[in-house]
C-alpha positions as CSV (number, residue, x, y, z in Angstrom):
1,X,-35.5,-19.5,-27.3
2,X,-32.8,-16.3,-27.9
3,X,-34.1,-14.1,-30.5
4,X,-31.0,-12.3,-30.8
5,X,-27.2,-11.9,-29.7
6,X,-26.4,-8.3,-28.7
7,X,-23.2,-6.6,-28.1
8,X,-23.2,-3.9,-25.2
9,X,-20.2,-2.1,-25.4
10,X,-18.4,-0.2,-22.2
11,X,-21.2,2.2,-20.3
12,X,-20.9,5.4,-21.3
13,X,-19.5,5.0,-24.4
14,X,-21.4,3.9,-27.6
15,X,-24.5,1.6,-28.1
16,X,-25.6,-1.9,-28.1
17,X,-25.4,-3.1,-31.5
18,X,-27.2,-6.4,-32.8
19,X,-24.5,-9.3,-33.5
20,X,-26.6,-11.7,-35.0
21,X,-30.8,-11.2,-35.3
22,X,-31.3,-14.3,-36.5
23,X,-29.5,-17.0,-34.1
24,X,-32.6,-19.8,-32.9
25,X,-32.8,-20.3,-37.0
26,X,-29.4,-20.4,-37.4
27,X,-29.4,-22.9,-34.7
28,X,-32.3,-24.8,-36.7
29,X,-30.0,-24.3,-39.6
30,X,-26.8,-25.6,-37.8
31,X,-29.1,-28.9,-36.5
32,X,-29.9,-29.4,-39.9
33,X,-26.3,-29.5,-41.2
34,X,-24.6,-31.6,-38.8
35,X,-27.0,-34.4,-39.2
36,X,-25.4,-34.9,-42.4
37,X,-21.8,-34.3,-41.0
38,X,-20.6,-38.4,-41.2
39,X,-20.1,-37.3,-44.9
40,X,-17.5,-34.6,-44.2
41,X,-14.6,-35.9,-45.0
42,X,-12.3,-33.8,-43.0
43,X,-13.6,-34.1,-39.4
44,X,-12.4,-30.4,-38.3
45,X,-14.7,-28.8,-40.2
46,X,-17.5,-29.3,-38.5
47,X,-18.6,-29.9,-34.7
48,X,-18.4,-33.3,-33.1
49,X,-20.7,-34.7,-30.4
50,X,-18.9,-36.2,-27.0
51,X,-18.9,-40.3,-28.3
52,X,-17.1,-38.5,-32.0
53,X,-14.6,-36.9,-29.9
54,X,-13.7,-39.8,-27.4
55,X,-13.5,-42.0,-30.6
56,X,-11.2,-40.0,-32.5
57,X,-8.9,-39.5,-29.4
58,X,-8.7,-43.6,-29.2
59,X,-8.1,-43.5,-32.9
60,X,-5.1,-41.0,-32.3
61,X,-3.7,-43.7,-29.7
62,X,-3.9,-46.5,-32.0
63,X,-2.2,-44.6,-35.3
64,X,-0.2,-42.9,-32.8
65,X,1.3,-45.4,-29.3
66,X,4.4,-44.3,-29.2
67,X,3.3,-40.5,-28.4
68,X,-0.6,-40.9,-27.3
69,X,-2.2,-42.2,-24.4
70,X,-5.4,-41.9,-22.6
71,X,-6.4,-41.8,-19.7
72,X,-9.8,-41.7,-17.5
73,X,-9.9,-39.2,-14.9
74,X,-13.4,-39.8,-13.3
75,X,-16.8,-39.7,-14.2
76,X,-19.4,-37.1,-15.2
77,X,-22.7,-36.7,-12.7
78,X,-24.2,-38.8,-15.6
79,X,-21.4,-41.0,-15.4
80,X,-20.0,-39.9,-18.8
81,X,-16.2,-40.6,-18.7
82,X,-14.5,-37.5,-18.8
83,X,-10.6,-38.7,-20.6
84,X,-7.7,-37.0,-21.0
85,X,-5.2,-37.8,-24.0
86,X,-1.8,-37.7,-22.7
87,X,0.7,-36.4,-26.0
88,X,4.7,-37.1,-24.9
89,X,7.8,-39.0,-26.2
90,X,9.3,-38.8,-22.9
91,X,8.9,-35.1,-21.2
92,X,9.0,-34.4,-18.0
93,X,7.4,-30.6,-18.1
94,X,3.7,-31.3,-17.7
95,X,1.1,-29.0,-19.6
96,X,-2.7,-29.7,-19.3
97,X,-5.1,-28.3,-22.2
98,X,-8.7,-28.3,-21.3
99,X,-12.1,-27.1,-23.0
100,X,-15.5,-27.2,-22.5
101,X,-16.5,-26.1,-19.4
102,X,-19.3,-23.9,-21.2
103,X,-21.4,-26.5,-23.2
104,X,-22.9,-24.2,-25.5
105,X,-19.6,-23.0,-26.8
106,X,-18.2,-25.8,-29.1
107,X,-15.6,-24.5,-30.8
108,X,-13.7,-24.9,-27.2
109,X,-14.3,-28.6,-27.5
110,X,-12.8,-28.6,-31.0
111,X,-9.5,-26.8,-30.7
112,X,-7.7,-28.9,-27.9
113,X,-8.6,-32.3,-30.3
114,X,-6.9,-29.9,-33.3
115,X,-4.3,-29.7,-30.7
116,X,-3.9,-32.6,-30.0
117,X,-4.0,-33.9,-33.4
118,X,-1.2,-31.9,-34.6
119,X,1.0,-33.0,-31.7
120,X,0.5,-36.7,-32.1
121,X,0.6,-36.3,-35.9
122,X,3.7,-33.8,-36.2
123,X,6.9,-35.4,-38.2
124,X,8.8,-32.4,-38.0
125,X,11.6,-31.9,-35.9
126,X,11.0,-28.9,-33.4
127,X,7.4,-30.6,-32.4
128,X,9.7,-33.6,-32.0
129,X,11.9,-31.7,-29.4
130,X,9.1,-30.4,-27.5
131,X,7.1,-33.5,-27.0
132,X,10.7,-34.7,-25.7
133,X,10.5,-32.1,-23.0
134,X,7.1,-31.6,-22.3
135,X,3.7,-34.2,-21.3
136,X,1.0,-32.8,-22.7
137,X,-2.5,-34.0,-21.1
138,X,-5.5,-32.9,-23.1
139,X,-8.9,-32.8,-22.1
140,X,-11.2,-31.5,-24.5
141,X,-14.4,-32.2,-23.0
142,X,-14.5,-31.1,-18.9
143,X,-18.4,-31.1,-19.3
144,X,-19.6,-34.0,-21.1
145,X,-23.1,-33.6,-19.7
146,X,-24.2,-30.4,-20.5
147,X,-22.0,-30.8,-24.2
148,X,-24.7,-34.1,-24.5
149,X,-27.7,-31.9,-23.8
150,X,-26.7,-28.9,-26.1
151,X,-26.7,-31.5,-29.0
152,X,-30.0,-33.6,-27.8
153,X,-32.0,-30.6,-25.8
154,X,-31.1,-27.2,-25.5
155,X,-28.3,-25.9,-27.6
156,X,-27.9,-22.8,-25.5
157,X,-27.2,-24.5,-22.7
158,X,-24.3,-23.7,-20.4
159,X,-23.5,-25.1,-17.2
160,X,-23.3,-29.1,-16.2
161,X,-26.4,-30.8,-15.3
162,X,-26.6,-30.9,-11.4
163,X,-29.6,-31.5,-10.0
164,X,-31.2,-29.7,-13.4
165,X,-30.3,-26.8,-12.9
166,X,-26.2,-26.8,-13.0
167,X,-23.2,-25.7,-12.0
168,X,-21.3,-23.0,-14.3
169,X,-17.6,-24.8,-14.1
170,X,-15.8,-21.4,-15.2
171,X,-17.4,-20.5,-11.8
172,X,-16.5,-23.6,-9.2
173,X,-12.7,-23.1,-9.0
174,X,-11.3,-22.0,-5.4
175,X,-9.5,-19.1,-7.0
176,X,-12.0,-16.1,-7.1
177,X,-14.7,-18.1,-6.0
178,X,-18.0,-16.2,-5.2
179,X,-16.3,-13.0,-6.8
180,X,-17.6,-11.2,-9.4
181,X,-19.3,-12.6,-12.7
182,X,-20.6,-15.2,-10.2
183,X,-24.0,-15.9,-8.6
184,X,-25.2,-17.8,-5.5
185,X,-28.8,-17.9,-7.7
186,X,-29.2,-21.6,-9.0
187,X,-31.4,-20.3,-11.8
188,X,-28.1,-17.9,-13.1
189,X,-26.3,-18.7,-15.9
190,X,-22.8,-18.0,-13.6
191,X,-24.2,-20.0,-10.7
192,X,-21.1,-21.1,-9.1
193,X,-21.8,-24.0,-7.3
194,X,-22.2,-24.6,-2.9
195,X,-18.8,-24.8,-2.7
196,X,-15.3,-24.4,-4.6
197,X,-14.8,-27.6,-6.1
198,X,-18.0,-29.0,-5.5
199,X,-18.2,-30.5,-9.0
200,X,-16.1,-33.6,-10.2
201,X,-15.2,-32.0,-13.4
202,X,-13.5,-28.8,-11.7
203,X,-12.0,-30.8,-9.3
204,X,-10.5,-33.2,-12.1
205,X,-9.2,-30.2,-14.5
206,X,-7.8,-28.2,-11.3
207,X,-6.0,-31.3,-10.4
208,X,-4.1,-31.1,-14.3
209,X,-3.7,-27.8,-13.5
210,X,-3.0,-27.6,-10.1
């Protein structure tokens, strides 16, 4: 349980203020919302689970074949797929958009599918141009595990699920590894894994972006 979300500003300067007092019922409160969300009928406004996601990506392949394509880049621990949707009428300049890596924090897996969206959906003509020039390969879930468990188990939840106690992704790239903000404690929040890379999802989102 987290009683409260507290902001602690810059030592010396100022005090901690209280963000939000009230967050495990507004997690209650959040639960109890989204078990009704099938009769939203816009599906941005509010949060999807990992099968909502991976279906609305197919769904923007088959409105959308001439510019969306998808494509599996490995498996989760759990063996959840973890897809990429590939956005491009021809470029050659290769972006990668990814989100997720934190499972708790869902809004990240929302905004690359909004991306995405709006790039397979555009009509007008500068969108046009750029998907002429540049492949875009979106992934909006990197941790599908850990996103499952924040909607079945522990919404606070952060890392993947190795071994139970998980890997913090953010944490498991070669650059900066075992720097700051990281821990070799498997019990931290920023645990960073044995070794750089030692986790298939890093390894498949540094390969986009790599």
């Amino acid at each position: 349980r987290v009683a409260a979300v507290v902001q602690r500003p810059p030592a010396p300067h100022g005090r901690a203020a209280v963000v939000v007092d009230t967050l495990d019922a507004d997690a209650v409160a959040e639960r109890q919302r989204l078990a009704h969300r099938a009769a939203v009928t816009d599906w941005f406004a509010e949060y999807r689970d990992v099968d909502e996601i991976d279906a609305y990506l197919d769904g923007l392949v088959a409105r959308h074949p001439d510019a969306a394509r998808v494509h599996l880049l490995g498996a989760s621990i759990e063996g959840r797929p973890i897809r990429a949707l590939e956005l491009s009428r021809g470029g050659a300049i290769a972006i990668a958009i990814d989100g997720g890596h934190h499972a708790r924090e869902w809004i990240s897996m929302m905004v690359p599918v909004c991306i995405a969206d709006r790039l397979a959906t555009a009509t007008d003509a500068r969108t046009r141009a750029i998907l002429d020039a540049v492949r875009f390969f979106v992934v909006p879930v990197v941790n599908p595990d850990g996103y499952a468990y924040t909607w079945t188990a522990d919404r606070y939840w952060r890392k993947n699920r190795r071994g139970g106690h998980g890997v913090d992704l953010s944490r498991n790239y070669s650059v900066g590894w075992g720097g700051p903000g990281s821990s070799s404690d498997r019990a931290s929040p920023n645990y960073r894994g044995e070794a750089p890379f030692s986790e298939r999802s890093a390894r498949v989102s540094g390969s986009l972006n790599g």
